[in-house]
KEZA-494797 format. One record per residue: residue number from 0; x, y, z negated of N, C-alpha, C in turn. Coordinates in Angstrom, 1 decimal. Example, Ala and Ser with C-alpha at 12.3 -4.5 7.8 and 13.67 -1.06 7.14 Angstrom:
2
NODE   num     n_xx     n_yy     n_zz    ca_xx    ca_yy    ca_zz     c_xx     c_yy     c_zz
NODE     0     13.2     -5.7     -7.8     12.3     -4.5     -7.8     13.2     -3.3     -7.8
NODE     1     12.8     -2.2     -7.1     13.7     -1.1     -7.1     12.9      0.0     -7.9
This chain:
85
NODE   num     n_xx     n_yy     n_zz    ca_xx    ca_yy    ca_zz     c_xx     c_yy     c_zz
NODE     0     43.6    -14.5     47.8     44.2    -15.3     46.8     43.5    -16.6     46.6
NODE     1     44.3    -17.4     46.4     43.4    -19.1     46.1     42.5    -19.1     44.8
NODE     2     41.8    -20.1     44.8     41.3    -20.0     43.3     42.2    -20.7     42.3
NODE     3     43.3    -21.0     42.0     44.1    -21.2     41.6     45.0    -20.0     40.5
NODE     4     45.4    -19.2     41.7     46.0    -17.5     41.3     45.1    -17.2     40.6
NODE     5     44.0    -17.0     41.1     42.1    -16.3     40.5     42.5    -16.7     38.9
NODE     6     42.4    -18.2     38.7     42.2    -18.5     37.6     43.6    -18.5     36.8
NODE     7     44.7    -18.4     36.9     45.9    -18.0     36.5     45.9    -16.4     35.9
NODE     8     45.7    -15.7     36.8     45.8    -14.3     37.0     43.9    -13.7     35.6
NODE     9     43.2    -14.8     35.7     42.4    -14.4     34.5     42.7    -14.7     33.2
NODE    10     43.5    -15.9     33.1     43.3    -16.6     32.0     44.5    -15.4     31.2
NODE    11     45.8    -15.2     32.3     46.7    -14.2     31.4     46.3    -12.6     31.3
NODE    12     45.4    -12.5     32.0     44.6    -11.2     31.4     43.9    -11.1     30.1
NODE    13     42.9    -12.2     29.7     42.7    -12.7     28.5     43.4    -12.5     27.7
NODE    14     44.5    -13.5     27.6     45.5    -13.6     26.9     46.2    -11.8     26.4
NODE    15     46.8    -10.8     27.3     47.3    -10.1     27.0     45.8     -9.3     26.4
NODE    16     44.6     -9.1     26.8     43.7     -8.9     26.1     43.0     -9.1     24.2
NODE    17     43.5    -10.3     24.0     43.5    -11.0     22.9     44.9    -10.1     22.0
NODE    18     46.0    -10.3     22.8     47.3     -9.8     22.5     47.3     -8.2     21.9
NODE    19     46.4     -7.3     22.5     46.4     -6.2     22.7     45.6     -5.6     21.5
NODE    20     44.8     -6.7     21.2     43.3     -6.1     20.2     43.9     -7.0     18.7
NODE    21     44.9     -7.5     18.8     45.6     -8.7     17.5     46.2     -7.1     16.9
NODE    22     47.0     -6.5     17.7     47.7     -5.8     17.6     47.7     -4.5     17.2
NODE    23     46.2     -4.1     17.8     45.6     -2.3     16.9     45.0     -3.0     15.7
NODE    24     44.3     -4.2     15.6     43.8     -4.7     14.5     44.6     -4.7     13.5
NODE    25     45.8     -5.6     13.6     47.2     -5.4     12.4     47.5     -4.4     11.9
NODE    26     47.7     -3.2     12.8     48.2     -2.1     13.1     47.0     -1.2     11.7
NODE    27     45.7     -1.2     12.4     44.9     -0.5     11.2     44.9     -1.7      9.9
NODE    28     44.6     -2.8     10.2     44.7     -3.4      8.6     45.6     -2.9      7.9
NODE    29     47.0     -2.8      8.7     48.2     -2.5      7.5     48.5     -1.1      7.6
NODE    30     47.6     -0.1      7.7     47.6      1.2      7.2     46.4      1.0      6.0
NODE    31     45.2      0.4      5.8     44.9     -0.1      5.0     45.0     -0.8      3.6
NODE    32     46.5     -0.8      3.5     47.3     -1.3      2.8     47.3     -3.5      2.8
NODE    33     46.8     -3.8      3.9     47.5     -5.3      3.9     48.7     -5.7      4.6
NODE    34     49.3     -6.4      4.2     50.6     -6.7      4.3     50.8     -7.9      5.8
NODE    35     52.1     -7.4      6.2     52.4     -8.0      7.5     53.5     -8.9      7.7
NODE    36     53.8    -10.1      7.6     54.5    -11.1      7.7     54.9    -11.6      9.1
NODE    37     56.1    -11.9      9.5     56.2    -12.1     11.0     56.7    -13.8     10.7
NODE    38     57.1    -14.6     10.7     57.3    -16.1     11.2     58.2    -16.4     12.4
NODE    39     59.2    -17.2     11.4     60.2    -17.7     12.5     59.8    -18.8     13.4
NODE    40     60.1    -19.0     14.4     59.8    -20.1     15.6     60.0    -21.4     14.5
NODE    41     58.8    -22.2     14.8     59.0    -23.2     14.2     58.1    -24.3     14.9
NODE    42     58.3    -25.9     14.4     58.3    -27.0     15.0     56.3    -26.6     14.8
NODE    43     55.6    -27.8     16.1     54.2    -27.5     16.1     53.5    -28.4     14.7
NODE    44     54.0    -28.8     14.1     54.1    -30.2     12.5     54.1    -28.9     11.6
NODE    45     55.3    -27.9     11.6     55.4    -27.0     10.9     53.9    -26.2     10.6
NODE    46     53.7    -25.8     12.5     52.9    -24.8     12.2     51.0    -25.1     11.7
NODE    47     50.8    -26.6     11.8     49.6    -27.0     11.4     49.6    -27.6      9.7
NODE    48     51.0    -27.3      8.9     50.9    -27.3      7.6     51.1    -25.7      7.0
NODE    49     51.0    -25.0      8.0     51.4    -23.6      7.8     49.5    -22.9      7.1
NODE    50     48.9    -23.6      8.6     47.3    -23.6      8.8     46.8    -24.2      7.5
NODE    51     47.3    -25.0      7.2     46.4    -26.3      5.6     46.9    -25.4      4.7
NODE    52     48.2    -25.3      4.2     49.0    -24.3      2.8     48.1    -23.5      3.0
NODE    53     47.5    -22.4      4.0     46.8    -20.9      4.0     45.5    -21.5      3.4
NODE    54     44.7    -22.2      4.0     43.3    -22.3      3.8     43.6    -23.0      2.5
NODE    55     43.9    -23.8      1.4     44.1    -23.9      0.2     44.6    -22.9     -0.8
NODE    56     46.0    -21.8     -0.4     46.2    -21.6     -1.6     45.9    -19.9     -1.3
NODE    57     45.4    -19.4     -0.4     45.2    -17.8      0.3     43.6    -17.5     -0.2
NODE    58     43.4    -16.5     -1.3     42.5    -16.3     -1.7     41.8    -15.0     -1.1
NODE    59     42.2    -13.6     -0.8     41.8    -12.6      0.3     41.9    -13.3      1.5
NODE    60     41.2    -12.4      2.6     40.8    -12.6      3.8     42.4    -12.6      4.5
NODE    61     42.5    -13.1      5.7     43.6    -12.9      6.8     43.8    -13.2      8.1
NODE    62     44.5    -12.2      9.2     44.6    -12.5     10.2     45.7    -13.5     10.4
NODE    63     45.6    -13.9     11.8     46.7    -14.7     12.8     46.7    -14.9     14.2
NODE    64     48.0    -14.8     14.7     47.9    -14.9     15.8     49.8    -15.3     16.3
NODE    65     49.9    -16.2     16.2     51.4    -16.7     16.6     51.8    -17.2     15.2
NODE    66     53.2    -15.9     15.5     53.9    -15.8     14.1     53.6    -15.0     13.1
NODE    67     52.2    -14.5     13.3     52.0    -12.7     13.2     50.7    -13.5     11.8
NODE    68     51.3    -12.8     10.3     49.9    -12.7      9.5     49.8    -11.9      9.0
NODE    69     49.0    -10.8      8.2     48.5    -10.4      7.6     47.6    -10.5      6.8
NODE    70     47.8    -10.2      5.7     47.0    -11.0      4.4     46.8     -9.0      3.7
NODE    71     45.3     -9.3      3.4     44.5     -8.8      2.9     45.3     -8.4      1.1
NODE    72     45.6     -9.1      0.4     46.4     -9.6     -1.0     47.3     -9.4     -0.7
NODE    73     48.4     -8.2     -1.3     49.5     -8.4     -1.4     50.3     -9.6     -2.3
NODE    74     49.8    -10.3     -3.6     49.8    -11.4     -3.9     49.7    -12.7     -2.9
NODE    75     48.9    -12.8     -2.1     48.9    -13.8     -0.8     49.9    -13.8     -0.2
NODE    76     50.3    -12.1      0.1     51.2    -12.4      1.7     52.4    -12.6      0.6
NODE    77     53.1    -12.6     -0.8     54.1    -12.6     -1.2     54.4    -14.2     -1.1
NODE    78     53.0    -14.9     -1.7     53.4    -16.5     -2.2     53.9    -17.1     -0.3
NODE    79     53.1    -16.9      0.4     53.5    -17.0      2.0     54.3    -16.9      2.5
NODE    80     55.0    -15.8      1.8     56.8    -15.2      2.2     57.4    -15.9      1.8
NODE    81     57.5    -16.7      0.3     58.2    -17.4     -0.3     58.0    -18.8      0.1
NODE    82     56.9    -19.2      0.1     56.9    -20.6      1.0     57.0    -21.2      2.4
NODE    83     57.0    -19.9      3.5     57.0    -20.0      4.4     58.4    -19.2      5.4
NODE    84     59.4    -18.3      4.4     60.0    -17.3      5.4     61.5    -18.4      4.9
């Protein structure tokens, strides 16, 4: 294989890597009792006032990864749902 493939073929192992450990993580948080929010496709303007709204008005801890959050606060992930779904 070229080094091309090499680094193609690592970078999406990673990736499904990342993918894989987002996902038992969620998976036990929200047996835990934190709440799991999914997100519709939206514009990249969208998704970096998505990032500013969290870090100001999100007071428990939270994951992310896409569309994918989970908030620690059921209170958090509600205001989120309502501002964001």
């Amino acid at each position: 294989m070229s080094n091309l493939e090499d680094e193609v073929i690592n970078e999406m192992s990673k990736k499904l890597c990342s993918e894989i450990d987002f996902s038992i993580l969620t998976e036990m948080l929200c047996e835990l009792g934190w709440r799991k929010i999914i997100l519709s496709p939206m514009t990249m303007e969208d998704s970096y006032a998505v990032d500013e709204w969290t870090k100001k008005h999100v007071k428990g801890h939270f994951e992310t990864m896409g569309l994918v959050w989970v908030f620690e606060y059921e209170e958090d992930a509600n205001w989120f749902a309502l501002r964001w779904l």
